[in-house]
Wavefront OBJ file of the C-alpha trace (Angstrom):
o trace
v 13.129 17.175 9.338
v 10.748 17.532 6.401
v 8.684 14.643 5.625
v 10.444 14.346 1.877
v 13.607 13.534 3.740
v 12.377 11.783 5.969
v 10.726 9.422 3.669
v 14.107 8.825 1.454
v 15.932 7.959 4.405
v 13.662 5.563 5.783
v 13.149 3.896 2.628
v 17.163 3.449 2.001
v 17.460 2.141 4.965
v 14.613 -0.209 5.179
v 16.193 -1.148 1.737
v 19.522 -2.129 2.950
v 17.973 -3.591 6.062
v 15.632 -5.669 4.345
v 17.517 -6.284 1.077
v 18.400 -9.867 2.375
v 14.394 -10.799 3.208
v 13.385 -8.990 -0.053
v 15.975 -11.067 -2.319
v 14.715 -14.285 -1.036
v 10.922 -13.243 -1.128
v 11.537 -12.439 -4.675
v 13.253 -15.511 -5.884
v 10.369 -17.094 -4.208
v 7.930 -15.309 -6.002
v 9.761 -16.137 -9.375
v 9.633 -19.910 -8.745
v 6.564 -19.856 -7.246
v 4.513 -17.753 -10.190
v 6.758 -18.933 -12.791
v 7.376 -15.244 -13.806
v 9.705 -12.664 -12.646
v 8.318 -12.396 -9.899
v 7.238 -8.694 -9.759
v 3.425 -7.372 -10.375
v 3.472 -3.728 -12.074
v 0.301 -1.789 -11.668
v -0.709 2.087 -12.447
v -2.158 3.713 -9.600
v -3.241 7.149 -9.068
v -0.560 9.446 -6.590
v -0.118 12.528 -5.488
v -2.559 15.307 -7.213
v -4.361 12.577 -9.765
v -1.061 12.207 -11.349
v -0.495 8.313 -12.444
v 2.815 6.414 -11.702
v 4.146 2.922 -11.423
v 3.810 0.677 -8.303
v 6.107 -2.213 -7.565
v 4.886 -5.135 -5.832
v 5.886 -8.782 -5.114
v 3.502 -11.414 -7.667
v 1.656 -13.347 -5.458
v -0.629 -14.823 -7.833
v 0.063 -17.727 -10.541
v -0.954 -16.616 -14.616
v -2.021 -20.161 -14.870
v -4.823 -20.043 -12.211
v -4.898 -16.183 -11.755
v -5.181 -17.569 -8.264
v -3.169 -16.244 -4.940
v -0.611 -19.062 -4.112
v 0.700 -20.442 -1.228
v 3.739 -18.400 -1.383
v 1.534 -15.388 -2.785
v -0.564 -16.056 0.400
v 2.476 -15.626 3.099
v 3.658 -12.845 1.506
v 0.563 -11.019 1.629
v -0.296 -11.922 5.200
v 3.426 -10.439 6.216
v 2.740 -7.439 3.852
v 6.382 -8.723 2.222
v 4.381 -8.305 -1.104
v 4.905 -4.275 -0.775
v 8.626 -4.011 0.177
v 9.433 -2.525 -3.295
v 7.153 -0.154 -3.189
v 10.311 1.447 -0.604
v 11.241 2.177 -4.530
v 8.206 3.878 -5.358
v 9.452 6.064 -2.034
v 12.995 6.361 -3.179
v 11.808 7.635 -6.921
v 8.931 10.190 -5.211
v 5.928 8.583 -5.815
v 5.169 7.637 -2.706
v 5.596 8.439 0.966
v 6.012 5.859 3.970
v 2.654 7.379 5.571
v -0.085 8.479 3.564
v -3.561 6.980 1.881
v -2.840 3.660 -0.039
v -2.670 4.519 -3.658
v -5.610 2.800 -5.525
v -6.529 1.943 -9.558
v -8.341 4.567 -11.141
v -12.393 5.089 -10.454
v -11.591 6.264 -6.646
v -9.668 8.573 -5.534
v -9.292 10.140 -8.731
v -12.958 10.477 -9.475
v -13.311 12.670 -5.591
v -15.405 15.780 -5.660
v -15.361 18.891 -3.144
v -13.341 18.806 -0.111
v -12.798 15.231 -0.442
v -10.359 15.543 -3.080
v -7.294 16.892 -1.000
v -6.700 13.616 -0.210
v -5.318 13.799 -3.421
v -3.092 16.843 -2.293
v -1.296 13.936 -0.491
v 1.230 12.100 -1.807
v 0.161 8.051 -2.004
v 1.887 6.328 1.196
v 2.929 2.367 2.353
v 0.769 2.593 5.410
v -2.055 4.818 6.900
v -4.801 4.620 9.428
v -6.683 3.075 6.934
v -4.547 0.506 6.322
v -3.748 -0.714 9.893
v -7.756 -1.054 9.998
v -8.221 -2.828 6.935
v -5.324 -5.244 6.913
v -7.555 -7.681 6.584
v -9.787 -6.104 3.628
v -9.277 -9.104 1.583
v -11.399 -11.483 4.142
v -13.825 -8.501 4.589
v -14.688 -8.557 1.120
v -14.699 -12.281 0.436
v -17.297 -12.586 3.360
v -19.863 -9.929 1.593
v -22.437 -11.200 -0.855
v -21.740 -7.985 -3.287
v -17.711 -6.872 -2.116
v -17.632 -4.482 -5.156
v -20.626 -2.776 -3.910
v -19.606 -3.041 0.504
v -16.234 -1.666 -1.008
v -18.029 0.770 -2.753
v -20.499 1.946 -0.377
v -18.856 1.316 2.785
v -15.402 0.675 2.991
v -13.923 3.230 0.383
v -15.977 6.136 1.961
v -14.684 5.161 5.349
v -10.771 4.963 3.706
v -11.981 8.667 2.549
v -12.756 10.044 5.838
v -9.759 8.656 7.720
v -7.611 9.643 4.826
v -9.115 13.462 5.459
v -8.717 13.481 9.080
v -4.642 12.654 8.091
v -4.657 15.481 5.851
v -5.798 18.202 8.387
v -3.898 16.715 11.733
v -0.953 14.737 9.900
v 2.387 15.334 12.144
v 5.713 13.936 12.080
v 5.106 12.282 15.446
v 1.727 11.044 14.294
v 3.667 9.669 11.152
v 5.730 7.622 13.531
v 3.315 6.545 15.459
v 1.238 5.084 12.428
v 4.523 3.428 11.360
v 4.546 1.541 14.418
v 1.566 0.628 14.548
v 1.991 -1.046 11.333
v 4.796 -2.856 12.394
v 2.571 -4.106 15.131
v -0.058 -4.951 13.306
v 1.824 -7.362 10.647
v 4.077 -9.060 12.962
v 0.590 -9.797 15.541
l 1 2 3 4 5 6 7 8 9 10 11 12 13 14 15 16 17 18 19 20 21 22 23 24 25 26 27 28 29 30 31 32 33 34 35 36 37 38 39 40 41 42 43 44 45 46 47 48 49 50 51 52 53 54 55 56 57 58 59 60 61 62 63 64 65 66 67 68 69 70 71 72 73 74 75 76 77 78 79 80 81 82 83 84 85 86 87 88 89 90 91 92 93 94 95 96 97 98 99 100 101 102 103 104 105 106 107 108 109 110 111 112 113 114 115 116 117 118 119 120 121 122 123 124 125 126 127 128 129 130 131 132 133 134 135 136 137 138 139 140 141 142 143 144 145 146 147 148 149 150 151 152 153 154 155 156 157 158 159 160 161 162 163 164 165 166 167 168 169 170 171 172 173 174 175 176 177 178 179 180 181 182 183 184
């Protein structure tokens, strides 16, 4: 099964799986931000190439603050079930390096950048070890520059390894491992 296929089906039927726990977690955002509840950002995907990712609001205009609400949904990675849209429309794949803002991946030199030969994915070895980047960075006296100098260039490396030794298999195995990893 290719991995474009696989991707669409597993996002449809994570969708209709999930479409219950989504609904709720979005009227929840909506009350709780006092907006509509979804946070629109342009990341960089597959070859440089800009798109659209769809994500849960977790955090209020008023206070530009994470809320409580904001806060569960984050810790349960519920915040990122629409991005099983971003899969659905081709932007994304289940498994592959977290898409980021532009001034990263998009600004790679030399081998590094066939990351970008990747399309952007909702999990990756990278992301099962930095689930908790958020803390990370909040503990660091400069978390722009430990992002910058350590963290990012370690996302880079792991996100290389996938590129040369990514397998179906492996994909599934990272997929469970995320599941582990949010509901531990």
């Amino acid at each position: 099964m290719s991995k474009q296929i696989f991707d669409i089906l597993f996002a449809f039927i994570s969708l209709a799986v999930l479409f219950p726990i989504l609904l709720i977690c979005w009227l929840l955002a909506c009350i709780d931000t006092r907006s509509n509840g979804v946070f629109l950002q342009t990341r960089v995907g597959q070859f440089g190439k800009q798109f659209t990712i769809y994500k849960l609001r977790t955090m209020r205009f008023s206070t530009n603050k994470v809320s409580n609400i904001g806060t569960f949904l984050r810790t349960y990675k519920l915040d990122e079930l629409p991005q099983l849209l971003n899969v659905l429309q081709g932007n994304m794949s289940i498994v592959g390096p977290r898409p980021d803002i532009a001034g990263y991946y998009d600004t790679l030199e030399g081998e590094q950048r066939k990351t970008l030969e990747l399309k952007p994915g909702l999990t990756s070895a990278a992301a099962i070890k930095y689930a908790n980047e958020e803390q990370v960075l909040a503990q660091q006296e400069n978390p722009l520059l430990f992002n910058d100098t350590v963290l990012f260039p370690d996302k880079v490396r792991m996100n290389l390894a996938y590129y040369y030794n990514h397998t179906f298999w492996g994909d599934l195995q990272l997929i469970l491992k995320t599941i582990v990893k949010v509901f531990k």
